[in-house]
NULUM-244106 format. One record per residue (C-alpha): residue number from 1; residue in one letter; x, y, z. Coordinates in steps of 0.1 Angstrom, whole numbers, plus 5000, padded with zeros to 4 digits. Each point is the difference from the previous one (the first is absolute). Layout:
<gupas>
GUPA   pos   code     xx     yy     zz
GUPA   NUM      a      X      Y      Z
...
</gupas>
This chain:
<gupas>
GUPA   pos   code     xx     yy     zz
GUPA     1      x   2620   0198   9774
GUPA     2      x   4963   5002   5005
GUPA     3      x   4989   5036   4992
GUPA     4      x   4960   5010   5006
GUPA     5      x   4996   5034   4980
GUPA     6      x   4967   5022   5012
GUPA     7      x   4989   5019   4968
GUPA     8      x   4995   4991   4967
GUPA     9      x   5006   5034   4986
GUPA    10      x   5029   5012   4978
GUPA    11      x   5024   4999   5029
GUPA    12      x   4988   4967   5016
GUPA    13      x   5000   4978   4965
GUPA    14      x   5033   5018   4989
GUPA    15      x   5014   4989   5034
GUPA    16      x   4983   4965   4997
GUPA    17      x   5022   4999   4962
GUPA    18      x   5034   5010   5015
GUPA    19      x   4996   4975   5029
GUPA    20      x   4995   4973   4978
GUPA    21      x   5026   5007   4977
GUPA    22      x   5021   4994   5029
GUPA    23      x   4989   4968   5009
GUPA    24      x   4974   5005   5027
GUPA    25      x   4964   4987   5006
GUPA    26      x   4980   5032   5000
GUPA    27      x   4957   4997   5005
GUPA    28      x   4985   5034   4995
GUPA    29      x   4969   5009   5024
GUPA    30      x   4975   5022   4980
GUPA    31      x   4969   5016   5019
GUPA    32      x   4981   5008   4965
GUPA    33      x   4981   4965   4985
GUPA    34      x   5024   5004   4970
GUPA    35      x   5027   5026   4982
GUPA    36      x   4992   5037   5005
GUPA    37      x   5006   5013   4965
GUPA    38      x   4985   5035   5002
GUPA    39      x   5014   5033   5001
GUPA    40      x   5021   5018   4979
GUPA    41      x   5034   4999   4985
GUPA    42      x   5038   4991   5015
GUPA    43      x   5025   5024   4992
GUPA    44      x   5034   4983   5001
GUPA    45      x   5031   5017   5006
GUPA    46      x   5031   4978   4987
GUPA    47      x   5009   4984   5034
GUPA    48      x   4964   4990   4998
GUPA    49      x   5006   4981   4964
GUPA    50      x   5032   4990   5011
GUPA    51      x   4989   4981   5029
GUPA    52      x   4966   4986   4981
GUPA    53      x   5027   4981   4979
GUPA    54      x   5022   4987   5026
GUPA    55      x   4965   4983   5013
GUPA    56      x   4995   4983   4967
GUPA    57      x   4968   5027   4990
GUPA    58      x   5015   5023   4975
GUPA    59      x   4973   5029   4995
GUPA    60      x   5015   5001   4960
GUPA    61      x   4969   5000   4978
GUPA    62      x   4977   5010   5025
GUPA    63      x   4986   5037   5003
GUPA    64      x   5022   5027   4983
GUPA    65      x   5042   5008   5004
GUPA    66      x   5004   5034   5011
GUPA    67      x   5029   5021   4980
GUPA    68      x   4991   5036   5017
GUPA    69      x   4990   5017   5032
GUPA    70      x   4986   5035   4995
GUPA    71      x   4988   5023   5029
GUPA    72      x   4979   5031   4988
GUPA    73      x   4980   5028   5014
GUPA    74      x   4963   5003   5000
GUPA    75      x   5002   5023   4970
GUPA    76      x   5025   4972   4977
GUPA    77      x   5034   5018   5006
GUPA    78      x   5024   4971   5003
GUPA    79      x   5020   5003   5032
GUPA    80      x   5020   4968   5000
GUPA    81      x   5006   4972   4978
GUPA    82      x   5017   4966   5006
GUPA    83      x   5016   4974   4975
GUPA    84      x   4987   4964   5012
GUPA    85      x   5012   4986   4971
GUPA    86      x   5036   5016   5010
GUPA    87      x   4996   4984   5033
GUPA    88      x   4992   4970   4986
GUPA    89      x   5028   4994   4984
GUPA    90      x   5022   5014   5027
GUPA    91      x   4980   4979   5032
GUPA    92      x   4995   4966   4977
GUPA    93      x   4960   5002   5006
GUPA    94      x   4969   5019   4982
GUPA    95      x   4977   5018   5014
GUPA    96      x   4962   4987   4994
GUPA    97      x   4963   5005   5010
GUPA    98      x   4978   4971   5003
GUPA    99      x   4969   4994   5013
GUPA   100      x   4997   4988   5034
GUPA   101      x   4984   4971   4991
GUPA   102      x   5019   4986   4970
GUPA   103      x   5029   5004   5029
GUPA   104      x   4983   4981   5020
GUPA   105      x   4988   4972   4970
GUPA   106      x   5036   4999   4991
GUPA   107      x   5014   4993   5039
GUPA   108      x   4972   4975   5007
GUPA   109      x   5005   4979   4965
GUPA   110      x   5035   4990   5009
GUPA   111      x   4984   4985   5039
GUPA   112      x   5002   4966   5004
GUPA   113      x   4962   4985   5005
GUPA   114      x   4989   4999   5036
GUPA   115      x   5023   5030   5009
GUPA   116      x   4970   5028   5001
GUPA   117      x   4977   4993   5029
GUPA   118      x   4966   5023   4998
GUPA   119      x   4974   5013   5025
GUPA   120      x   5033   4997   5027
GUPA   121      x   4992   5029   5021
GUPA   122      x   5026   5002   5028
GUPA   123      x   4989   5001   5030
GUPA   124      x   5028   4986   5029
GUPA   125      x   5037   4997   4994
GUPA   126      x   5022   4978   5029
GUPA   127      x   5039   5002   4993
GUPA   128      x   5022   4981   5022
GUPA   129      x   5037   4980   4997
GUPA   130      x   4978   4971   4972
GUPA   131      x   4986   5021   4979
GUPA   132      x   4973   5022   4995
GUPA   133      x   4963   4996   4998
GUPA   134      x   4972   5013   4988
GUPA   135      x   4963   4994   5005
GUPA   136      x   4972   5017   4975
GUPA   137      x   4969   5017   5006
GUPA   138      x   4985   4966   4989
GUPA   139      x   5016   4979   5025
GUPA   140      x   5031   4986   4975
GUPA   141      x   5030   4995   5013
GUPA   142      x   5035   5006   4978
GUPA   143      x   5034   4994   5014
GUPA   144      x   5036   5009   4986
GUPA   145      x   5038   5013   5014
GUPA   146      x   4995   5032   4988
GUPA   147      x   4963   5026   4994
GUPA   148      x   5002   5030   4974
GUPA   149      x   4976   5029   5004
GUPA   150      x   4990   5014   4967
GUPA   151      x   4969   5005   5004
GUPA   152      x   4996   5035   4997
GUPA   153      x   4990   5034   5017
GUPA   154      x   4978   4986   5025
GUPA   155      x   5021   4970   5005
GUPA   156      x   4988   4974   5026
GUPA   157      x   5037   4989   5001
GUPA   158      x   5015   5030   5013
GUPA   159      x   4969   5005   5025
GUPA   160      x   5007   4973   5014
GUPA   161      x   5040   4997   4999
GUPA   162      x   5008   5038   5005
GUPA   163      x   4971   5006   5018
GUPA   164      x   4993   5035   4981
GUPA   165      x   4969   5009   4976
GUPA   166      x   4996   5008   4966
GUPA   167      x   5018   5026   4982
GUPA   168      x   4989   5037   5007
GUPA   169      x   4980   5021   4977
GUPA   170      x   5027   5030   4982
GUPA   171      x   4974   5027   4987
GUPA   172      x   4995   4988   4966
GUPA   173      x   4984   4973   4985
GUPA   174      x   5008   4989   4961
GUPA   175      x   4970   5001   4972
GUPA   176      x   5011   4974   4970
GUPA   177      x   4986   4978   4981
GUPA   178      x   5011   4978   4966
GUPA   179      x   4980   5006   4972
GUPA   180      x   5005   5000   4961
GUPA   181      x   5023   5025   4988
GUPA   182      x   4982   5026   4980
GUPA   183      x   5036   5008   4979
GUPA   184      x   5032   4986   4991
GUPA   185      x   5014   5003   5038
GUPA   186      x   5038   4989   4986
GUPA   187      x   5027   4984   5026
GUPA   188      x   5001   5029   5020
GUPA   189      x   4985   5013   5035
GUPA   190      x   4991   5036   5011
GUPA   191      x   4991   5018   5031
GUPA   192      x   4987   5031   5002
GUPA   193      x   5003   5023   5030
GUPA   194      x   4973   5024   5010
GUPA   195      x   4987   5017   5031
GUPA   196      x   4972   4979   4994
GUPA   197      x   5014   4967   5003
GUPA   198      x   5024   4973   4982
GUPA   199      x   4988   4987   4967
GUPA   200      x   5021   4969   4984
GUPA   201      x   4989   4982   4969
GUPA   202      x   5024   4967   4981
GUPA   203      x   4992   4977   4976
GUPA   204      x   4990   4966   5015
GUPA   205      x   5003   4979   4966
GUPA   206      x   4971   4984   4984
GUPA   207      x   4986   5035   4992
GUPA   208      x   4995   5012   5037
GUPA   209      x   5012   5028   5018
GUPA   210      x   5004   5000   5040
GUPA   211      x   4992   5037   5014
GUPA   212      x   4999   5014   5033
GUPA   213      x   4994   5032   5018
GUPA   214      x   5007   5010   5036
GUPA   215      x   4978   5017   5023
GUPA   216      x   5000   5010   5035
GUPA   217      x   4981   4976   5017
GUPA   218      x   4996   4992   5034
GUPA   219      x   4976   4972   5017
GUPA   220      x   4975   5030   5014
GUPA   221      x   4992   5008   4959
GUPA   222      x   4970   4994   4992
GUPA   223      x   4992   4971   4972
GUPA   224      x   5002   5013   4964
GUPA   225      x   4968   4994   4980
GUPA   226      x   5012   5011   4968
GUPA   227      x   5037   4999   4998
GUPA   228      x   5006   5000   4961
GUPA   229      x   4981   5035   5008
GUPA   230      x   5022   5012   5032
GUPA   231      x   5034   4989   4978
GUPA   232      x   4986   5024   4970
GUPA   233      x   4993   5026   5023
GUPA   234      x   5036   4995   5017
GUPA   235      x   5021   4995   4968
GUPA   236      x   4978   5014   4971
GUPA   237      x   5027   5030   4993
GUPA   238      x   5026   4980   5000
GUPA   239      x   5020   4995   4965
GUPA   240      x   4991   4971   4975
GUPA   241      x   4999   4973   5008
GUPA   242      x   4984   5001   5030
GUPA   243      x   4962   5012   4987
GUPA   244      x   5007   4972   4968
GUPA   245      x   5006   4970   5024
GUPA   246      x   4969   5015   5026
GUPA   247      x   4979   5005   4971
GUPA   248      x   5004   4959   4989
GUPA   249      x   4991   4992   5037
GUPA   250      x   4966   4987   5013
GUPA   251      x   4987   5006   5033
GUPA   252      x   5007   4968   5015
GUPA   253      x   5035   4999   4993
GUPA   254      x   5020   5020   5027
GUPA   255      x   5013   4980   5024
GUPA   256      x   5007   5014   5037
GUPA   257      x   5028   4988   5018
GUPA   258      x   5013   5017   5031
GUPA   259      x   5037   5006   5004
GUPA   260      x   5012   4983   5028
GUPA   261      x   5037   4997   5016
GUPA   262      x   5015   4977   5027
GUPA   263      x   5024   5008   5026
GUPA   264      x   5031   4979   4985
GUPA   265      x   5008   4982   5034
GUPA   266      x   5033   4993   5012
GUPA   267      x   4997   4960   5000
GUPA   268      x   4977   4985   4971
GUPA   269      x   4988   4973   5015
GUPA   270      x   5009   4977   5034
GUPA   271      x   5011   4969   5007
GUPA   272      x   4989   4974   4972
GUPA   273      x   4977   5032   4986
GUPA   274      x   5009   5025   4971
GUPA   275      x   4980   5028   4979
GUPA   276      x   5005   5007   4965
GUPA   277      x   4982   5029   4979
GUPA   278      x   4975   5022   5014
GUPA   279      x   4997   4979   5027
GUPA   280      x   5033   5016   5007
GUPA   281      x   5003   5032   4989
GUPA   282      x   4968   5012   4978
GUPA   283      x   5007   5036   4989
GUPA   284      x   4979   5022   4975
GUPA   285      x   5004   4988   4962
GUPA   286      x   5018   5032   4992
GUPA   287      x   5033   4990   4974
GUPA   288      x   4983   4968   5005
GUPA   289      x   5024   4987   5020
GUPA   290      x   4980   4977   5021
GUPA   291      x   4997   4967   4979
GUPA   292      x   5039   5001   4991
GUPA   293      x   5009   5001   5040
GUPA   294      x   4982   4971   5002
GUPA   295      x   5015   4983   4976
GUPA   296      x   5031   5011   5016
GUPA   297      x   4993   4985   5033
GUPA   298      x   4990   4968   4983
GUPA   299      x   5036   4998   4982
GUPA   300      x   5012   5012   5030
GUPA   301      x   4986   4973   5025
GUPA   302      x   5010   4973   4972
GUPA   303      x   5034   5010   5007
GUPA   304      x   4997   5003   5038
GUPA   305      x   4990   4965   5005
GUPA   306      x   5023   4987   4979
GUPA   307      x   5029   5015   5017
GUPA   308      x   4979   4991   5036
GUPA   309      x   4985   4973   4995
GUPA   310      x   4986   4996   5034
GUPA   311      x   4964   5018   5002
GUPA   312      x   5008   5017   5032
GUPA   313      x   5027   5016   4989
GUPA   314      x   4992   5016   4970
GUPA   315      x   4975   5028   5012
GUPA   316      x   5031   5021   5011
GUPA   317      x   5018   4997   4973
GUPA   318      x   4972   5004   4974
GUPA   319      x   4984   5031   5019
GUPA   320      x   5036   5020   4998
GUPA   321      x   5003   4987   4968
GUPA   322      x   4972   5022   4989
GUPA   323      x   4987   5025   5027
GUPA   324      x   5021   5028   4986
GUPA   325      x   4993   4995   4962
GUPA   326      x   4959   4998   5005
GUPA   327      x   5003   5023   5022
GUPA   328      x   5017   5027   4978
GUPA   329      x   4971   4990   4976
GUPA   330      x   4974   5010   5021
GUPA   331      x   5015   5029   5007
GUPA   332      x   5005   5012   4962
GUPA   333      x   4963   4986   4991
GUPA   334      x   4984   5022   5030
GUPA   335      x   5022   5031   4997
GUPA   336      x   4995   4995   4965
GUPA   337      x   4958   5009   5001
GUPA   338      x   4987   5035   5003
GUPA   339      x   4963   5002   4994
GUPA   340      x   4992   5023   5033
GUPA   341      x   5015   5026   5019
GUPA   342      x   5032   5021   4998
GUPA   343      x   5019   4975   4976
GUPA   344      x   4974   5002   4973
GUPA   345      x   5018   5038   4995
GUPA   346      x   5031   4978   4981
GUPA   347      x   4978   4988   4973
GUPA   348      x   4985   5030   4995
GUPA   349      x   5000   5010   4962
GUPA   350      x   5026   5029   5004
GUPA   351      x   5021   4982   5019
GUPA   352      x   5006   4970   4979
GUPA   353      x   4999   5023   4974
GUPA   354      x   5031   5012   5011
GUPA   355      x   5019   4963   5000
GUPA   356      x   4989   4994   4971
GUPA   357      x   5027   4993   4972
GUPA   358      x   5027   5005   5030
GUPA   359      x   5003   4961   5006
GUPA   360      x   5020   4985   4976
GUPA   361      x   4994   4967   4989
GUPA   362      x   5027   4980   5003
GUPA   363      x   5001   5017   5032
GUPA   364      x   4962   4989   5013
GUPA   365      x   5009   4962   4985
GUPA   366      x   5031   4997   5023
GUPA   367      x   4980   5014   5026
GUPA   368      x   4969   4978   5004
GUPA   369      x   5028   4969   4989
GUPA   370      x   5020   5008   5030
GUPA   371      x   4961   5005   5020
GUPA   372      x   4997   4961   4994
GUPA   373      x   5033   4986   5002
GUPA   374      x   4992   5018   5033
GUPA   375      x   4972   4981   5007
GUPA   376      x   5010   4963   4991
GUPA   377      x   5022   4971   5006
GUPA   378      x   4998   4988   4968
GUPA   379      x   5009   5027   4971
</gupas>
């Protein structure tokens, strides 16, 4: 089968990698002039490792294996821990954190050439009984039985095939950045809960560390000038290490990225059409959930047209497939925030003061396992 993929992001190369495994002709339309390797760093759950295997891009080596998950309060009381490294062993697949773009090095190196087609900004689509077509902003025509949207929140794809807009604005927007580690980080990640916000630090390998704080944020808030100084003012109380890893910081590197989320939609796609990743279902990074559904959907649409082969017939079955999964997703990642408003009152310091030591171990590792067998067709 022919297979045109919109997006040469995580999702859309990762999808491009399955679909060739299986033995289809896959072209990816890019809109950049070449790969986007900014931002910061992947976390990967161990469906997410699992399925980077199954493509032929096994993360091992790249970034840093996780072995614990550890949720404090603002003040350093440990509230919950978890034993990656137990669930490792237990769901066959590490957990890692890479940065986005050696992901995306490692999922373009394995392309055949003249896959990747830059500066292909979509601008029509026509679908009918032949195939599908589309036609780029700079007049190029590409053709194929089947059209993947992966490319992204503001996806042209779904504009055009759902005839929705971008995903919606939550409240919140996420300042991160990845910088070099000013300590020995070790294979673990924390989060710290505060009235104030979320702060999340991880090692990223090659002596960096990804961090991240979440803020209210809506898209009536006026620019920040200085916000290295807004995040000191915000989070300067809070235990070490939050004032160490600040302190290293310069002023240009918080990055602002808005949390966004999708409506999941009942049908993915139409007709010779289907979306993938955000395109799909973007929802706020919170559990960082959002780049393993997407890998999901790309082992899951792998499977779909191999069990149908016939384009037209495989949006129904891929959509059910996985509406319910990245929608439950969503769900945990938004419910999951509190930086404004009456559900901040649950991270207050007394009250997590009060769970801390109660959750045992063993008990939180069996708990978050079960969260992502939940969430995946794969472990």
């Amino acid at each position: 089968m022919r297979v045109l993929v919109a997006g040469a992001g995580i999702a859309g190369l990762a999808a491009a990698r399955g679909l060739l495994a299986a033995g289809h002709e896959v072209t990816v339309l890019e809109q950049a002039e070449g790969l986007r390797l900014g931002g910061g760093a992947i976390t990967l759950w161990s469906n997410g490792t699992a399925i980077l295997k199954d493509i032929g891009a096994d993360p091992d080596g790249l970034g840093q294996r996780l072995t614990t998950l550890s949720v404090r309060t603002a003040g350093g009381r440990p509230v919950m821990e978890i034993d990656l490294a137990a669930l490792e062993a237990r769901l066959g697949s590490e957990s890692r954190v890479v940065p986005r773009g050696t992901l995306i090095t490692r999922l373009a190196g394995g392309l055949p050439d003249g896959t990747l087609h830059f500066g292909a900004r979509i601008a029509e689509v026509q679908a009918g009984g032949d195939g599908v077509r589309v036609r780029t902003q700079a007049g190029r025509d590409y053709s194929g039985d089947l059209l993947v949207g992966a490319d992204g929140v503001r996806s042209r794809v779904r504009e055009l095939v759902l005839g929705d807009g971008p995903a919606a604005w939550t409240g919140a927007a996420i300042w991160q950045g990845l910088t070099p580690a000013p300590f020995d980080l070790g294979p673990a990640t924390t989060l710290m809960l505060g009235r104030q916000g979320d702060f999340g630090y991880m090692g990223a390998g090659d002596g960096l560390v990804q961090w991240f704080f979440d803020v209210p944020w809506s898209p009536g808030t006026p620019p920040e000038d200085k916000p290295l100084e807004m995040l000191r003012r915000r989070f300067g109380g809070w235990a070490e290490p939050v004032t160490r890893i600040l302190d290293s910081l310069r002023d240009d590197d918080p990055e602002l990225f808005p949390h966004t989320r999708h409506k999941v939609p009942r049908r993915w796609g139409e007709g010779r059409c289907v979306l993938l990743g955000d395109a799909a279902h973007s929802m706020p990074p919170v559990m960082a959930h959002g780049a393993n559904q997407a890998l999901e959907d790309v082992a899951a649409l792998v499977d779909c047209l191999a069990a149908a082969p016939d384009p037209a017939a495989v949006v129904d079955a891929y959509s059910s497939r996985r509406r319910r999964r990245a929608a439950r997703a969503s769900a945990v990642a938004t419910r999951a925030l509190a930086v404004s408003g009456p559900r901040t009152l649950g991270q207050s310091g007394p009250l997590l003061r009060m769970t801390t030591g109660t959750l045992p171990k063993g008990l939180a590792t069996r708990g978050y396992g079960s969260l992502l067998r939940s969430l995946s067709g794969r472990i």
